[in-house]
C-alpha positions in Angstrom: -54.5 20.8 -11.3 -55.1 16.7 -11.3 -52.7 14.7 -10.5 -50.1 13.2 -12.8 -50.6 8.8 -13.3 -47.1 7.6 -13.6 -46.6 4.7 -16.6 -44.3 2.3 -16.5 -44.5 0.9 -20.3 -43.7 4.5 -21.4 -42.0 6.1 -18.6 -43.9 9.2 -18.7 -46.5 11.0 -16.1 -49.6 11.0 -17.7 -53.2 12.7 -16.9 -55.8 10.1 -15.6 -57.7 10.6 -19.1 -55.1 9.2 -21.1 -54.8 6.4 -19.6 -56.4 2.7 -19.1 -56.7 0.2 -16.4 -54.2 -2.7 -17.5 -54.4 -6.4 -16.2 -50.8 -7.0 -15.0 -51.5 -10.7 -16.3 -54.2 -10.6 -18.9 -57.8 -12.6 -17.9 -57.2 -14.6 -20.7 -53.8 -15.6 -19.2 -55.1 -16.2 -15.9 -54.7 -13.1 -14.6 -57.7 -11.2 -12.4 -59.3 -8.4 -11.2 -57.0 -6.5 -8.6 -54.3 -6.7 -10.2 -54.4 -4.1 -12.1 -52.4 -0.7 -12.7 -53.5 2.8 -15.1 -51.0 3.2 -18.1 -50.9 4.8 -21.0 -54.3 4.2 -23.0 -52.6 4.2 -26.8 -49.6 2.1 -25.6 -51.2 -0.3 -24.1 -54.1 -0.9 -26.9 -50.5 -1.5 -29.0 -49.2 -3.4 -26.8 -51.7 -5.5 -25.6 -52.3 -6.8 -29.3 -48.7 -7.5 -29.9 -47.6 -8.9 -27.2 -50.4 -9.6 -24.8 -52.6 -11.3 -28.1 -50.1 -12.6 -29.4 -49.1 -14.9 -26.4 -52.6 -15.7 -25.5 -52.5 -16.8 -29.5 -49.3 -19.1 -28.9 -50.1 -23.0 -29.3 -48.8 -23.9 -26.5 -50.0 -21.3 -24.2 -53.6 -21.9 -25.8 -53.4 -25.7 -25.5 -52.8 -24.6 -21.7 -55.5 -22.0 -21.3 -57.8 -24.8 -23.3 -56.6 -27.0 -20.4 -57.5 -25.0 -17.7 -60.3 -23.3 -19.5 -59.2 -19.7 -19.0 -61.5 -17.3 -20.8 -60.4 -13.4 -21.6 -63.0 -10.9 -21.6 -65.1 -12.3 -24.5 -65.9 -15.5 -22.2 -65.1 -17.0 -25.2 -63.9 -20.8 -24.8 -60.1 -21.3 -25.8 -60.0 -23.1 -29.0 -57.1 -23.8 -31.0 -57.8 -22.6 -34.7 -55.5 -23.1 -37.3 -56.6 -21.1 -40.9 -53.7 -22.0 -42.8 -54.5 -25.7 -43.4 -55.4 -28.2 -46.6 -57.2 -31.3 -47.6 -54.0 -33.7 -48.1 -55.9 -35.2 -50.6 -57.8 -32.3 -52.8 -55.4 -29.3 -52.2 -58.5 -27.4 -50.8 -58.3 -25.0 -47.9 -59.9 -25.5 -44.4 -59.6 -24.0 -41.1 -58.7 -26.3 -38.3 -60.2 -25.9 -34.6 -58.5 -28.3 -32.0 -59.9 -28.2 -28.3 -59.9 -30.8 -25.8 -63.9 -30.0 -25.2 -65.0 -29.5 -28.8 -62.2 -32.6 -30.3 -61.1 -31.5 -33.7 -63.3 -29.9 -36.0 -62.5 -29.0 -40.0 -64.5 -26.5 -41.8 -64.3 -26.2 -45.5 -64.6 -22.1 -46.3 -65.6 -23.7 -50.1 -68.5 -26.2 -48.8 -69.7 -23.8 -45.8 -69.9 -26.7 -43.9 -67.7 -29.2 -41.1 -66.1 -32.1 -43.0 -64.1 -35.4 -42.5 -61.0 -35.5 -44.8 -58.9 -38.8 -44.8 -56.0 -36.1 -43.7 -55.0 -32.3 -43.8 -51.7 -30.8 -43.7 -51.6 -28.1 -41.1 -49.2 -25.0 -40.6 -48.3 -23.9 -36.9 -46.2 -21.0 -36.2 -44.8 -20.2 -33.2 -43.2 -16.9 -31.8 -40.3 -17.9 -30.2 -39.8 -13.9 -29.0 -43.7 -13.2 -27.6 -43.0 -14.8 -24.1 -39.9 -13.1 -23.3 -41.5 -9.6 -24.5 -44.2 -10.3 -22.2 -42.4 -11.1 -19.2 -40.6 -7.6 -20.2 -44.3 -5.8 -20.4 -45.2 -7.9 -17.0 -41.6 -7.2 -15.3 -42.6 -3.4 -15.5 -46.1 -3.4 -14.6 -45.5 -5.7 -12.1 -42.0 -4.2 -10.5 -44.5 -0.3 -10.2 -47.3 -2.6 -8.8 -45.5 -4.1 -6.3 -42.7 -1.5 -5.2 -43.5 1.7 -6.1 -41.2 4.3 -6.3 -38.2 2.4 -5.2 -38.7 0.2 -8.3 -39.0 3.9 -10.7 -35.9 5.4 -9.7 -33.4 2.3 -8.6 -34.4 0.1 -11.4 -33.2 0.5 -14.7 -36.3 -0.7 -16.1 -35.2 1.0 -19.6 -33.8 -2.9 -20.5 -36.9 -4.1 -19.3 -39.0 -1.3 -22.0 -36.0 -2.1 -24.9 -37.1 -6.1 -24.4 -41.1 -5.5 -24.7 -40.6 -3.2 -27.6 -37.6 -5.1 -30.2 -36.6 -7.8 -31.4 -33.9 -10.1 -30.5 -31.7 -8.7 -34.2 -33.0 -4.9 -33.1 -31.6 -5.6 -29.3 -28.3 -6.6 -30.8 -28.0 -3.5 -32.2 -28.3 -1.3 -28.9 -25.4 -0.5 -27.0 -25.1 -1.1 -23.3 -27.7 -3.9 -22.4 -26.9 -5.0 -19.5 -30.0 -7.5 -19.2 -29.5 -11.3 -18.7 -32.5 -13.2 -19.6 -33.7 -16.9 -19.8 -36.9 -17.6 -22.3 -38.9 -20.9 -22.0 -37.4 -22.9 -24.7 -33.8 -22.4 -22.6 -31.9 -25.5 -21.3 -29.7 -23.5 -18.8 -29.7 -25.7 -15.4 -28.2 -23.5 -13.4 -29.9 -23.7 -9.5 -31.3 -19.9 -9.5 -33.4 -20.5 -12.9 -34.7 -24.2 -11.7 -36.1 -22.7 -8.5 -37.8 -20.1 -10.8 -39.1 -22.8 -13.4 -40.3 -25.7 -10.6 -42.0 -22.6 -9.0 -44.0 -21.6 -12.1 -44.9 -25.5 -12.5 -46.0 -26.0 -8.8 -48.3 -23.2 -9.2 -50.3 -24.9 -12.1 -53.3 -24.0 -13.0 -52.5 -20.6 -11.5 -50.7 -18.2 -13.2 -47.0 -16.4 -11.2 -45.3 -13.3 -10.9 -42.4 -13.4 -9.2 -39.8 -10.4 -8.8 -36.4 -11.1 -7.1 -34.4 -8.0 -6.0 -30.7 -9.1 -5.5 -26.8 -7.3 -4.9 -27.1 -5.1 -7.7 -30.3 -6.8 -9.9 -33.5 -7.3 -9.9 -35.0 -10.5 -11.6 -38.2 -10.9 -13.0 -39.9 -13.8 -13.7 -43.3 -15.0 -15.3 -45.4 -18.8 -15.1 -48.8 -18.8 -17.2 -51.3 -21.4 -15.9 -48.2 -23.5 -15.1 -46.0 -22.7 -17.6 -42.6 -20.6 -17.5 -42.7 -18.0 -19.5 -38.9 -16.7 -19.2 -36.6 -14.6 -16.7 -35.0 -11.3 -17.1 -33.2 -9.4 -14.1 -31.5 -6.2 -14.7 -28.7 -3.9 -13.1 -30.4 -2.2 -10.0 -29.2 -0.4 -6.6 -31.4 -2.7 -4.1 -30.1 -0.9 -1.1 -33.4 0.4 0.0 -35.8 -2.3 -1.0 -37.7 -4.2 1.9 -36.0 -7.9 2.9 -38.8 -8.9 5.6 -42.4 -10.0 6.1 -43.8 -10.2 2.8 -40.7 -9.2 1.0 -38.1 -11.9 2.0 -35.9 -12.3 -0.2 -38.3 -10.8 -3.1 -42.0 -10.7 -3.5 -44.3 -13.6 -5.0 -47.9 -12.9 -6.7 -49.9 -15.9 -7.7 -53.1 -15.2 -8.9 -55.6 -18.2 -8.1 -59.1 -18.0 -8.4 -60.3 -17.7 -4.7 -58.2 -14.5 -5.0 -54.7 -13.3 -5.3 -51.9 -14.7 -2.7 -49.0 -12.2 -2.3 -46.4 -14.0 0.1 -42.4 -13.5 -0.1 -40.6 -15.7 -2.3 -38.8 -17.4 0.6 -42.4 -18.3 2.1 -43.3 -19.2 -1.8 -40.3 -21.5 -1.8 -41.8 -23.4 1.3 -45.8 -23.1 -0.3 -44.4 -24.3 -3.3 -42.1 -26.6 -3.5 -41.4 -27.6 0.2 -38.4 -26.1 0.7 -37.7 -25.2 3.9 -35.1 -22.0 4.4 
């Protein structure tokens, strides 16, 4: 009898055939070879066009990964395309690309060919839920990756699942969250949630995981090429999890292009930002 693949997306044990290498951080998010767990092969094709696309697709992220130049597995340059858009001045339709390589380029889908319009009205949307759902998706993959077993069965990673899969208005409706969580667009100032944000930012171009067991939590939190994607620590019995070496007061992945750099987060805090604990 094979061996059973445990997932943490679905919380199931799963033959090897049903399931698929997964990219903690997606390629097109910075993320690399290595880093990589087997999960559930439907769930994750889901998943990773939901959630995974669906970031990679953000404007701001892709003005980022344009940037940097981070590629996914097409190779394919990261341009900034924007179908929904007009001519101001005729009312006709055209398709915006923005990149800082390529400039800005309009194509009319009625000429079949690039044009120069006096102006165009353009319509952005943003998803102001896809970046704490991912640092949900990454929070699981991530917390299995790094600590195993301890992580399966002292975690309760179920608020970590309920966040990747709903929305904000579906959460509401579940009794018993116990998550607290911190998205991108939050103002909160609080000394905890800087050191996470100025961490993400230091690490720029590189993208961050960094997990942060503490009395009775465990914190997750996610920086894309630079960016902080959001925080979400959940109710957890720590007793057991490592405090030394490379576990000091929580574990730190960056993922650079020489390779990946696994340090504690209090050596992080020194790499980092210069603090010195």
């Amino acid at each position: 009898m094979s061996a059973l693949v445990y997932c943490p997306y679905t919380d199931r044990e799963l033959t090897f055939d049903e399931t698929t290498t997964e990219h903690i951080i997606p390629l097109a998010l910075g993320g690399m070879d290595g880093v990589e767990i087997p999960v559930c092969g439907k769930f994750n094709s889901m998943v990773g066009s939901k959630v995974d696309g669906g970031l990679a697709n953000d404007f701001m992220v892709m003005t980022k990964r344009d940037k940097c130049d981070v590629r996914g597995h097409s190779g394919k340059k990261p341009v900034f395309v924007v179908k929904r858009s007009s001519d101001r001045n005729t009312g006709q339709p055209v398709q915006v690309s923005l990149g800082q390589r390529e400039g800005l380029e309009i194509w009319s889908p009625l000429e079949m060919r690039h044009i120069r319009p006096s102006s165009v009205s353009i319509q952005i949307n943003i998803d102001v839920d896809v970046a704490l759902r991912f640092v949900a998706k990454v929070a699981l993959s991530a917390g299995y990756f790094v600590y195993g077993d301890l992580f399966r069965n002292c975690v309760k990673h179920q608020e970590f699942r309920t966040i990747m899969n709903h929305r904000p208005p579906e959460i509401a409706a579940i009794h018993e969250m116990e998550a607290l969580v911190d998205d991108r667009f939050s103002t909160d100032t609080s000394n905890q949630l800087r050191i996470f944000r100025e961490m993400c930012v230091a690490a720029e171009p590189y993208s961050l995981i960094g997990l942060v067991p503490g009395p009775g939590r465990f914190a997750a939190f996610v920086g894309i090429l630079g960016d902080y994607m959001g925080m979400i620590s959940v109710p957890a019995d720590t007793t057991d999890f490592p405090n030394t070496d490379m576990f000091h007061w929580g574990h730190v992945v960056v993922l650079n292009r020489q390779g990946v750099t696994r340090l504690s987060f209090r050596k992080a805090l020194e790499s980092l930002l210069g603090v010195a604990r």
